[in-house]
C-alpha positions as CSV (number, residue, x, y, z in Angstrom):
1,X,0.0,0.0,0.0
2,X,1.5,3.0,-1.0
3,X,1.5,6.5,0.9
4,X,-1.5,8.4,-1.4
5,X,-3.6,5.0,-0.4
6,X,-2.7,5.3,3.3
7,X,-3.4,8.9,3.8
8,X,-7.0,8.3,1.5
9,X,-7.8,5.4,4.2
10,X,-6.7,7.7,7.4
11,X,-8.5,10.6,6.3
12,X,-11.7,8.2,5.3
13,X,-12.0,7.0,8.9
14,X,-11.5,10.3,10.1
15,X,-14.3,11.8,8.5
16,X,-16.6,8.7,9.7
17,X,-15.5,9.9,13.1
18,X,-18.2,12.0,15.1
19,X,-18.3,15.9,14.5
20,X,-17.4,17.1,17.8
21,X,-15.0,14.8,18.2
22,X,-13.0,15.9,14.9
23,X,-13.0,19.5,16.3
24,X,-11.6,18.4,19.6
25,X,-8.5,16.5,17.5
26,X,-7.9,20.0,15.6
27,X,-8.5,22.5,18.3
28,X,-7.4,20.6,21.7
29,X,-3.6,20.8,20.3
30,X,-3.6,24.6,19.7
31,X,-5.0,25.1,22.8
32,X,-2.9,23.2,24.7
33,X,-0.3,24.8,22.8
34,X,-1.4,28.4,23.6
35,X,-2.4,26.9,27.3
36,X,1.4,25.9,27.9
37,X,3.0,29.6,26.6
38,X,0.4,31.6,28.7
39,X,0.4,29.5,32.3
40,X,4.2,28.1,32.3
41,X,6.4,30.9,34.2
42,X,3.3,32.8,34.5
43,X,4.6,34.2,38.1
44,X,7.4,35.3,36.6
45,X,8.8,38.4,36.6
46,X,8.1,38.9,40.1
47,X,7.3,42.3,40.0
48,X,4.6,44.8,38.8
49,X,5.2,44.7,34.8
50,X,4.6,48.5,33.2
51,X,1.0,49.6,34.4
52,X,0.2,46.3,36.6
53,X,1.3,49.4,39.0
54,X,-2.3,50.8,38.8
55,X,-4.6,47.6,37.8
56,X,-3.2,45.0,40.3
57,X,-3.6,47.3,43.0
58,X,-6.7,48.9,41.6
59,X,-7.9,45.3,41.1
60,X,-7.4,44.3,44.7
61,X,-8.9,47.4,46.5
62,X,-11.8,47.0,44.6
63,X,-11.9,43.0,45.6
64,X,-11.8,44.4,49.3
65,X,-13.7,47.3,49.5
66,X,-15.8,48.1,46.0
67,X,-13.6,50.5,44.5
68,X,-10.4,51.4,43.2
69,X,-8.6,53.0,46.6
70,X,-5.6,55.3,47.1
71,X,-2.1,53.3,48.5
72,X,0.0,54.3,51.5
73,X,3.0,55.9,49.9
74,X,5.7,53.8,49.7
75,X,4.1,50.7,50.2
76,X,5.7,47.6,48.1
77,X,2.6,45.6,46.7
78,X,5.0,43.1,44.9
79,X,6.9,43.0,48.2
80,X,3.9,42.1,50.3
81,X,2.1,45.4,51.2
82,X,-0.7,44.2,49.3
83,X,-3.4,45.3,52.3
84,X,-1.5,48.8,52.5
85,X,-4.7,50.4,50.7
86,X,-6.4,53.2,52.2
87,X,-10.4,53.7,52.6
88,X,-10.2,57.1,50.5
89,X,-11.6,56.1,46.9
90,X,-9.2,56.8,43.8
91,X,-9.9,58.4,40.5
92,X,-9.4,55.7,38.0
93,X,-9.6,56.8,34.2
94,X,-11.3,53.4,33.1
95,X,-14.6,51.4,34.1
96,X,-14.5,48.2,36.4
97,X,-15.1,45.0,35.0
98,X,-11.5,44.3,33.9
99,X,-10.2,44.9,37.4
100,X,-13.2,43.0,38.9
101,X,-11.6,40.2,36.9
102,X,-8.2,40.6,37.6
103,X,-9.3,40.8,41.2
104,X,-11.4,37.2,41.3
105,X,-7.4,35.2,40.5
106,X,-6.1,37.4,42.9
107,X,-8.5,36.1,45.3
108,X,-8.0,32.9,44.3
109,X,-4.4,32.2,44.5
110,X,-3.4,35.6,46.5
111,X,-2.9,38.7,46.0
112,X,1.2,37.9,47.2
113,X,1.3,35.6,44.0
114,X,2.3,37.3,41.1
115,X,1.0,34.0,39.3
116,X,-2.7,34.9,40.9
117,X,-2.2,38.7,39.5
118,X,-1.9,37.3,35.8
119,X,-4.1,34.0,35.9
120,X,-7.1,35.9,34.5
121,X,-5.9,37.7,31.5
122,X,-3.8,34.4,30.9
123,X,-7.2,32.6,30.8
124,X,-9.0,35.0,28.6
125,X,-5.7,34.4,25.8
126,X,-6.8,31.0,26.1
127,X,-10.5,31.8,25.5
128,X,-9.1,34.6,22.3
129,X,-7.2,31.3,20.7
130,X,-11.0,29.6,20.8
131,X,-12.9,32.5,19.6
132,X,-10.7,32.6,16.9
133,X,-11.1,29.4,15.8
134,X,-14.4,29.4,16.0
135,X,-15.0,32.3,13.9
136,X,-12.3,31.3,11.3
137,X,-14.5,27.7,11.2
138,X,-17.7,29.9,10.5
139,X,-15.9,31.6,7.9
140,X,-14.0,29.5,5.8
141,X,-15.8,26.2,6.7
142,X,-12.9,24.4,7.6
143,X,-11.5,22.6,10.6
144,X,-7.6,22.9,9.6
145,X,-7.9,26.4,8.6
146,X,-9.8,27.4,11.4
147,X,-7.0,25.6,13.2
148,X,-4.3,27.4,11.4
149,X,-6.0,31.1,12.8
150,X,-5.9,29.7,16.1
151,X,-2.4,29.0,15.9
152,X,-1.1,31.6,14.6
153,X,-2.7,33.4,17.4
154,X,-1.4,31.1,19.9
155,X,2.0,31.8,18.9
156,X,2.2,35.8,18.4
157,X,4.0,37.8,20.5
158,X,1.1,40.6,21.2
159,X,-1.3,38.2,22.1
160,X,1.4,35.9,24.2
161,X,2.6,39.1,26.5
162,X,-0.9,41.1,26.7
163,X,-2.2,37.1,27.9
164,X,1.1,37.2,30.4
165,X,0.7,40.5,31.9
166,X,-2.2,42.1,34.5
167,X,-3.3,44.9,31.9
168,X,-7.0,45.7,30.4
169,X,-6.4,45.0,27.1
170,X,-6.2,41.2,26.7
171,X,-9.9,41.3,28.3
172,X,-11.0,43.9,26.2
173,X,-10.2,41.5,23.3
174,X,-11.9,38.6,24.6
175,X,-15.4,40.0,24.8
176,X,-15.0,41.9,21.2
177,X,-14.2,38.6,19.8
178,X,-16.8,36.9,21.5
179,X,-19.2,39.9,20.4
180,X,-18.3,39.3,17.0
181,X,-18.8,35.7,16.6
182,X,-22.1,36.3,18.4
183,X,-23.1,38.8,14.9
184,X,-22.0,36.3,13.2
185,X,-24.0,33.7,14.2
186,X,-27.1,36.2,14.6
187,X,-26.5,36.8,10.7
188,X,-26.5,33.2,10.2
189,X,-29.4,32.1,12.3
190,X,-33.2,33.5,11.2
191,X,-34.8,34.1,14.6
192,X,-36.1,36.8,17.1
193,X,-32.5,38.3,17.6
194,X,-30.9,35.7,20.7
195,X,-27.9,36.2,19.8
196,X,-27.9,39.7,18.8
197,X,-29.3,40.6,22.9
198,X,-25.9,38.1,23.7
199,X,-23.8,40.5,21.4
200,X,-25.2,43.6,23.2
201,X,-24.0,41.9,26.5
202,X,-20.7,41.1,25.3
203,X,-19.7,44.5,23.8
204,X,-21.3,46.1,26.7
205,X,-18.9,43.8,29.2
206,X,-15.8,44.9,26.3
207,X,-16.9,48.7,27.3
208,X,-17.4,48.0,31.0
209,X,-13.4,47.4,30.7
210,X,-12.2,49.5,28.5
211,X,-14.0,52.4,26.9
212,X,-12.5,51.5,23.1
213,X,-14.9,49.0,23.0
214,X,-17.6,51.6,22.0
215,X,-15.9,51.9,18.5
216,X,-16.5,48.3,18.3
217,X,-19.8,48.5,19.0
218,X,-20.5,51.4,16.5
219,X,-18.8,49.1,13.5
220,X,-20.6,46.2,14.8
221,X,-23.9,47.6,15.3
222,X,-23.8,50.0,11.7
223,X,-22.8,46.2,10.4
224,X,-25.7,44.3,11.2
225,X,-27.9,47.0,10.0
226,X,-26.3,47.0,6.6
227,X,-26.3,43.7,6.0
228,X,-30.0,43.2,6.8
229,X,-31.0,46.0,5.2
230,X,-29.5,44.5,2.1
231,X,-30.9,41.3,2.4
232,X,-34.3,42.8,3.0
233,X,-34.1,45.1,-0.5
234,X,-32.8,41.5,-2.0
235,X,-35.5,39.9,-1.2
236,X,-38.9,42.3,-1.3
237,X,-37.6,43.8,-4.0
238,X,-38.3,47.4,-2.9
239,X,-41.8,46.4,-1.8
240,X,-41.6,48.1,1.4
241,X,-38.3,48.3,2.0
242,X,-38.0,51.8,3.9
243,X,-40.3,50.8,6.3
244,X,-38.9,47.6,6.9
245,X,-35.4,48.2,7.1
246,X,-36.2,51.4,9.8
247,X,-37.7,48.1,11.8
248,X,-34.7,45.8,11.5
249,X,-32.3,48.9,12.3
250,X,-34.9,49.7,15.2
251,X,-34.6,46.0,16.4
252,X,-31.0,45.9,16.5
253,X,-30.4,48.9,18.0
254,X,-32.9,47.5,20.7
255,X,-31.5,44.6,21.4
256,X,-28.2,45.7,21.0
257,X,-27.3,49.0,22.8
258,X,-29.7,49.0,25.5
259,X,-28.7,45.6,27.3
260,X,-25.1,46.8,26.6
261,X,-25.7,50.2,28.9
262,X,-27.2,47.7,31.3
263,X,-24.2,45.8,31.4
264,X,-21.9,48.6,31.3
265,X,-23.5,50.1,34.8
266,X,-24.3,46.8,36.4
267,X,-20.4,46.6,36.2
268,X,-20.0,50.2,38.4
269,X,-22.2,48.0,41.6
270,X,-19.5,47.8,43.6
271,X,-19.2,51.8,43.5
272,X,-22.6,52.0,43.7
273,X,-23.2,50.0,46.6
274,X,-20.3,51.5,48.7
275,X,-20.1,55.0,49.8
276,X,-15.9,55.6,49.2
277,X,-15.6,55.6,45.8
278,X,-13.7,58.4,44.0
279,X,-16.7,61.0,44.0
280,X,-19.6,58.7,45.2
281,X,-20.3,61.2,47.7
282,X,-20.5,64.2,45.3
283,X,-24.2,65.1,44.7
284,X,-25.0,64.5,48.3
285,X,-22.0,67.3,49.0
286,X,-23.6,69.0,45.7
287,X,-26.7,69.3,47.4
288,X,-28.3,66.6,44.6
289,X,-28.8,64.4,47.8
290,X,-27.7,60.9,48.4
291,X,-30.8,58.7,47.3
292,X,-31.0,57.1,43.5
293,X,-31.3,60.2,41.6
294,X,-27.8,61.4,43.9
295,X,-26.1,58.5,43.2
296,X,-26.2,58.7,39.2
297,X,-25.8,62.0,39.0
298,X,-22.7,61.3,41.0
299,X,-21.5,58.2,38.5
300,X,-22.9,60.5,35.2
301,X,-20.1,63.3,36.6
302,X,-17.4,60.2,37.0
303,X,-18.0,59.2,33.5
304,X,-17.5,63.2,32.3
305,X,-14.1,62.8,34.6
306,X,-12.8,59.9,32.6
307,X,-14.2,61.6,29.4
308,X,-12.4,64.6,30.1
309,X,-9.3,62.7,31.3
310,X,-8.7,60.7,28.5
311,X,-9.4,62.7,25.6
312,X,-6.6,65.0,27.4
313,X,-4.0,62.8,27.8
314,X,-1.1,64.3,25.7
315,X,1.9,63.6,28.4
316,X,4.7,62.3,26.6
317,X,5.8,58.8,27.4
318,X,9.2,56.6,26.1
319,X,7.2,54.3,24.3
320,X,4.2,56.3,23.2
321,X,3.2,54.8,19.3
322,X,1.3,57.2,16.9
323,X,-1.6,55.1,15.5
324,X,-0.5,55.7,12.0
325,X,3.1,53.9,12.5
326,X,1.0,50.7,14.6
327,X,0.9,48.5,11.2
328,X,4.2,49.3,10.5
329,X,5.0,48.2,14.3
330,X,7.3,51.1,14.8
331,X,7.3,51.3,18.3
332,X,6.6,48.5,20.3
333,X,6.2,48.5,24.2
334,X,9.2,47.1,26.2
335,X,7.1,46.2,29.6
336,X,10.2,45.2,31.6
337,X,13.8,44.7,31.9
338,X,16.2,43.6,34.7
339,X,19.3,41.9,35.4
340,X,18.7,38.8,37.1
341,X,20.6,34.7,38.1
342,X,23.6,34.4,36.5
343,X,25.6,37.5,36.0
344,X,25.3,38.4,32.5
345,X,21.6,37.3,32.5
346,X,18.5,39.4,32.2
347,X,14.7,39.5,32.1
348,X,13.3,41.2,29.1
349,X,9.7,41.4,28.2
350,X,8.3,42.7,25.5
351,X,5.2,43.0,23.2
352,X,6.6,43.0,19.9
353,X,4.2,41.1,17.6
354,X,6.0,38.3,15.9
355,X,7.2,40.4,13.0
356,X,6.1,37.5,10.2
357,X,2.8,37.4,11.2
358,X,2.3,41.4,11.8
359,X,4.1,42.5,8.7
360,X,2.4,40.2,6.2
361,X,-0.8,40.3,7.7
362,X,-0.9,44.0,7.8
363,X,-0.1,43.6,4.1
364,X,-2.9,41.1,3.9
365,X,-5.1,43.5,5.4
366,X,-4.6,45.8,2.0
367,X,-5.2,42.6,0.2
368,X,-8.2,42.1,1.1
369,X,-9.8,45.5,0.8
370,X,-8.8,45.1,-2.7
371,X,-10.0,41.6,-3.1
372,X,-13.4,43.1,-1.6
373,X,-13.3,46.1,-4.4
374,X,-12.7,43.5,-7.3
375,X,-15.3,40.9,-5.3
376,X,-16.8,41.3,-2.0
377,X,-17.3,38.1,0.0
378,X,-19.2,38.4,3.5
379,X,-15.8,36.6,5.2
380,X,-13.7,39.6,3.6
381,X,-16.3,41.9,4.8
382,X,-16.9,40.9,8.2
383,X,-12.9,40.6,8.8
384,X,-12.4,44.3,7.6
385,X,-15.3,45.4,9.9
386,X,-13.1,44.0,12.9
387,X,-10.1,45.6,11.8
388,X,-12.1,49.3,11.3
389,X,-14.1,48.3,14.7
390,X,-10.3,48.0,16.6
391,X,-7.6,50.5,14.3
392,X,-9.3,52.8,12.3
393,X,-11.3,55.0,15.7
394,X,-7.6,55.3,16.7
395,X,-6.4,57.4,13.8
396,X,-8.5,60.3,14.9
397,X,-6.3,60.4,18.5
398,X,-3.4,60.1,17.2
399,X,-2.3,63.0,19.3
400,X,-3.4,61.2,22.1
401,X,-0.7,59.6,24.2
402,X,-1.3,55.6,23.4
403,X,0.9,52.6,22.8
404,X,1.6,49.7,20.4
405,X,0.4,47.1,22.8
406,X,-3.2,48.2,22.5
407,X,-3.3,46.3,18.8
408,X,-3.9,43.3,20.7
409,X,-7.6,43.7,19.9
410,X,-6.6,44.5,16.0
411,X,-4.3,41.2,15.9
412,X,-7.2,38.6,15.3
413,X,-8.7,40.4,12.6
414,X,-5.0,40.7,10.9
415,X,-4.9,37.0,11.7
416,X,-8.1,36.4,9.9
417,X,-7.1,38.7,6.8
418,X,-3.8,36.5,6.9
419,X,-5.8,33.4,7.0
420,X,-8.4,34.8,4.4
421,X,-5.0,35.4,2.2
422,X,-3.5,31.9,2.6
423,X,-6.7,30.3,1.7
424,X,-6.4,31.9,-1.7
425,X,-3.0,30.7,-2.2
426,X,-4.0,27.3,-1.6
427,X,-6.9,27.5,-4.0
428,X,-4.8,29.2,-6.6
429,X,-1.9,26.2,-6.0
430,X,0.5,28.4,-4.4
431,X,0.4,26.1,-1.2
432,X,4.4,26.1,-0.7
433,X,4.2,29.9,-0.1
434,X,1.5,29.2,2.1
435,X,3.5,26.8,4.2
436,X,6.6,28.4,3.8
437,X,5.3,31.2,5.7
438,X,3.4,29.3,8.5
439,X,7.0,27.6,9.1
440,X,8.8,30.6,9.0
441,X,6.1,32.4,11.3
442,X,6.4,29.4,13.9
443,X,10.1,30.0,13.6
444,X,10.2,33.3,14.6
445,X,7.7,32.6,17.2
446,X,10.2,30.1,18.5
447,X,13.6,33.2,18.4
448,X,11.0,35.5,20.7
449,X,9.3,33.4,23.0
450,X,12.0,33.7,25.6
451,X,11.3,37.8,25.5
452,X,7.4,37.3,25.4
453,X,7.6,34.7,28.4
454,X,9.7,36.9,30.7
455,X,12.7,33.7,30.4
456,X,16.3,34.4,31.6
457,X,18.3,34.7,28.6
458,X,22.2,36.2,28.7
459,X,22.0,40.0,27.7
460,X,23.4,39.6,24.0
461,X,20.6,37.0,23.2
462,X,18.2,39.6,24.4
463,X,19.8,42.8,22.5
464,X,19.5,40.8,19.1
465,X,15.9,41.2,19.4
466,X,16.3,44.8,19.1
467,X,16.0,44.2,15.2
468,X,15.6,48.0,15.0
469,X,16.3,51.1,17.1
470,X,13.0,52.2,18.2
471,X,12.6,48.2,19.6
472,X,14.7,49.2,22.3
């Protein structure tokens, strides 16, 4: 029996296997993979990375008392003053639910354990690696591709150090991906709108931790309406067709922003609930008084203070990115560096994308808004609706102080353009480019992962990662 017969009669009895299980043979080794970069040396560095500063602590005053607190001065968290908070609430520039989540693995391995600090945003990689999958399976109807997305998720360096460190981000992207395969499934599913009320309470949890999800839900929301409204003139023919598409934009804007403001200040309870908060006691003070109408007057002034904040924030920083260099990955984020063990040796972290997988699927981005001009497809669509949902809001801020490491949200979507690329080169027989560059990705993956994993490695191993100035 020769090999073509073998690998006919393997792949034969693999496809009388159940459906379920198939998936579990392609997906269970991708996640395992991205399970063992994400949780090995997790604890490691032992010290607050970047801003861990503000969300570790934040996260645990808020586990203790409700809300984010302001710290005894000079008190070591990492060194084991992690009860030095005070009762006086602190002004905290984004919403709750990120730190709320942070705070639940402190709680459950310690707040002492830098391991515990991390364990959540280490999960929700996980979880990004599985949304990804199961949106690339939606899209392109295959297992092994949808694999292959997962993977190359798995293995970048963004998505590896914003799963490794205490920061917002990483969350964030978890609940826009799961938002988005939500739509997707809403657009694929006739019915009263199920999973468009889950979408609304997935982008609302995305804004309840960072505020950037709002541009997600504007591209998701202005998504769904145009496709419906589409399908609708396709099939009445423009028999009613105003009136009905005004219902279906009416129905999706009720079941999908209204359960997302729900969500968003169900996640402020723990500010409500207390009295310490930064400015909880403001309209009482204000004279509004202290009953309901007090109390959100008070969180409607917080949410102008974090308006006002961050649409302010010009102070220059060392590793400040413009949004318009981010695809070009000009400026990546060093989050730590220190000698440590052996003499000669150091820790170095940073969150430099795996330059492969950035580079050329930034270019495959621009592929694929031309491959949409010359023939639009709703996978080429709904992949460049995630990319303008997570980069293109940023481009009017650019003045803004902000940083390379918030493309973590952008980097599925330039997975899934990648992906959406290397499925055309397989079906127009170019399938050794297509592997080449999977092997040559995993490669690279292989050269970094000591600098996305926080490894000791001896101090010339870690400058040759400096492949350009502005890396360092």
């Amino acid at each position: 029996m020769n090999d073509s017969v073998r690998f006919r009669e393997v792949r034969t009895r693999f496809a009388a296997l159940p459906t379920r299980l198939q998936t579990v043979v392609f997906y269970a080794p991708v996640l395992l993979v991205a399970a063992l970069i994400r949780l090995i040396n997790l604890g490691s560095p032992k010290a607050l990375v970047f801003d861990e500063v503000y969300y570790v602590r934040d996260a645990w005053s808020m586990w203790n008392l409700g809300y984010e607190a302001q710290w005894v001065a000079g008190g070591d968290f990492a060194g084991g003053a992690v009860n030095s908070f005070t009762r006086v609430g602190a002004f905290i520039a984004h919403p709750p639910l990120g730190k709320w989540i942070i705070g639940a693995g402190m709680a459950l391995f310690g707040p002492e354990n830098p391991f515990g600090w991390r364990f959540a945003t280490a999960v929700a990689g996980i979880i990004v690696v599985l949304l990804v999958m199961l949106i690339a399976r939606r899209m392109f109807h295959s297992r092994g591709i949808a694999a292959l997305a997962g993977f190359l998720v798995a293995i970048d360096g963004i998505a590896i150090t914003m799963s490794r460190t205490a920061l917002l981000d990483g969350l964030l992207t978890m609940f826009v991906l799961a938002a988005f395969l939500a739509l997707i499934r809403h657009l694929d599913t006739p019915g009263w709108g199920g999973w468009l009320l889950l979408a609304g309470v997935l982008i609302g949890a995305a804004t309840a931790v960072k505020w950037s999800g709002l541009y997600a839900m504007a591209a998701f929301g202005l998504w769904v309406v145009v496709v419906e409204t589409l399908r609708i003139r396709k099939a009445r023919r423009g028999k009613g067709f105003v009136l009905r598409s005004a219902l279906a934009a009416l129905r999706t804007f009720a079941l999908f922003v209204p359960v997302a403001v729900v969500v968003y200040v169900t996640s402020w309870s723990g500010w409500i609930l207390s009295s310490g908060g930064y400015g909880r006691q403001w309209a009482a003070d204000s004279g509004f008084g202290d009953g309901a109408y007090g109390i959100l007057r008070g969180l409607w002034k917080y949410q102008r203070d974090i308006y006002d904040y961050n649409i302010g924030l010009t102070s220059p920083h060392n590793y400040q990115a413009n949004p318009f260099t981010w695809l070009a990955m000009i400026r990546p984020t060093a989050f730590f560096y220190q000698a440590t063990g052996p003499e000669g040796y150091v820790q170095y972290v940073t969150s430099v994308a795996n330059p492969v997988i950035w580079w050329v699927g930034a270019i495959a981005i621009l592929a694929l808004i031309a491959m949409t001009i010359r023939k639009a497809t709703w996978q080429y669509v709904a992949i460049l609706v995630g990319v303008a949902g997570t980069y293109i809001p940023w481009l009017f801020f650019s003045q803004r102080t902000v940083f390379q490491f918030y493309t973590v949200t952008l980097e599925p979507f330039l997975v899934l353009a990648l992906v959406a690329v290397i499925v055309w080169l397989r079906k127009n027989h170019l399938r050794a480019l297509a592997f080449t560059l999977v092997v040559v990705s995993a490669i690279v993956s292989v050269f970094f992962m000591p600098v996305w994993m926080g490894i000791p490695i001896p101090e010339w191993f870690a400058v040759i990662h400096y492949w350009f100035p502005t890396w360092i």
